[in-house]
C-alpha positions in Angstrom: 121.0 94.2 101.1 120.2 96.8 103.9 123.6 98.2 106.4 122.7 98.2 109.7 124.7 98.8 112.9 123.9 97.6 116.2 125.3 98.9 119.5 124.4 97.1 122.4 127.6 96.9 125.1 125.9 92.8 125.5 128.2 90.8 123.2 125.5 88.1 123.6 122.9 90.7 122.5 124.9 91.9 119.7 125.2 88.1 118.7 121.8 87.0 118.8 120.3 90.5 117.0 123.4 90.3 114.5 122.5 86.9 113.3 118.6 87.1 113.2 119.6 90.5 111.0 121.8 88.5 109.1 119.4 85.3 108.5 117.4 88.4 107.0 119.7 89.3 104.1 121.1 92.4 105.6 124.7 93.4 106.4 125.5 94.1 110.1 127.9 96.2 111.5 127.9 95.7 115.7 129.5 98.2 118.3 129.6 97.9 122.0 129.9 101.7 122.1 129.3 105.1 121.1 132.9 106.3 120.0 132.9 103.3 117.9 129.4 104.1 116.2 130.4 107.6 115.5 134.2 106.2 114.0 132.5 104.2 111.9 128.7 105.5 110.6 130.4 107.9 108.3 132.2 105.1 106.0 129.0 102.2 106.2 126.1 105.0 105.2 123.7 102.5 107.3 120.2 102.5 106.6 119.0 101.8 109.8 120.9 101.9 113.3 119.8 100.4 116.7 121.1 101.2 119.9 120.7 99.8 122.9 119.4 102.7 125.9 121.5 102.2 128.4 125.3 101.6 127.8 128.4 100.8 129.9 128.7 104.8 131.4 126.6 106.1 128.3 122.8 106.9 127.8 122.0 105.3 123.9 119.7 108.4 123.8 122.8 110.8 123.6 123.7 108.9 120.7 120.6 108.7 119.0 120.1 112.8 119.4 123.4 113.6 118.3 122.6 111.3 115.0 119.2 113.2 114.5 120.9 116.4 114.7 123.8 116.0 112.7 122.9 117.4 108.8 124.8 114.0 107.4 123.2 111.3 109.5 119.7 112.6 110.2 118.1 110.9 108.0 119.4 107.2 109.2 116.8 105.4 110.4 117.7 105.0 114.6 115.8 102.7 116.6 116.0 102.3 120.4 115.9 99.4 122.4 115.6 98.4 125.7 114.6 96.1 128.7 110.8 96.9 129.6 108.5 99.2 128.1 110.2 102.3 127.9 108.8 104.0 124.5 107.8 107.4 126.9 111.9 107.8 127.1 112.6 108.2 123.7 110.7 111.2 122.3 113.6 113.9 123.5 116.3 112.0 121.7 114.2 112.4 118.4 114.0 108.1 117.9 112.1 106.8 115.0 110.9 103.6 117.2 111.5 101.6 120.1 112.3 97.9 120.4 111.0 96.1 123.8 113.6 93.7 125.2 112.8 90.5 125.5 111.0 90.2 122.3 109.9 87.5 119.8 112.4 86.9 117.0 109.7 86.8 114.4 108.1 90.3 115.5 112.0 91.7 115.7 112.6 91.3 112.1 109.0 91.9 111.1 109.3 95.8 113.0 113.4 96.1 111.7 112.2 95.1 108.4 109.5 97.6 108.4 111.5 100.7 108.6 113.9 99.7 106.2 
């Protein structure tokens, strides 16, 4: 079983990625914010983490650069996503993918499940 935390400030987002996730075999830890993800990454040691881009009054890509440049969490797994096709964003925050939203539940868990 694979720990992975989602931050998406969409409770209905959080749901829906949380429970395909889940359906999956893999333990999910879901925060609408930042503060929370950096409370909390420390004690689960996820293997993967996906946040959402843009946040209520954050950017996700903050988030993600400060986890790539941290010596204990720069080797989690982070995955963006976001509405549209916004891949050419992500480079600068040092991302290991991107995740287009609206996507098909079967190529979700296919792409999650290859990183992991």
């Amino acid at each position: 079983m694979k720990k992975i935390i989602v931050i998406d400030d969409d409770g209905s987002n959080l749901e829906v990625i949380g429970l395909l996730l889940e359906h999956e075999g893999h333990q999910i830890h879901g925060f609408f914010d930042g503060t929370d993800l950096l409370k909390n990454v420390e004690r689960i040691c996820p293997d993967l983490i996906i946040i959402d881009m843009m946040l209520n009054g954050e950017d996700g890509r903050d988030l993600c650069k400060m986890l790539k440049t941290h010596p204990g969490f720069k080797n989690i797994t982070v995955l963006m996503i976001s509405i549209g096709n916004k891949e050419h964003l992500i480079a600068d925050c040092l991302a290991d993918g991107y995740i287009e939203k609206p996507f098909e539940l079967e190529t979700f868990t296919k792409l999650v499940n290859s990183y992991l």
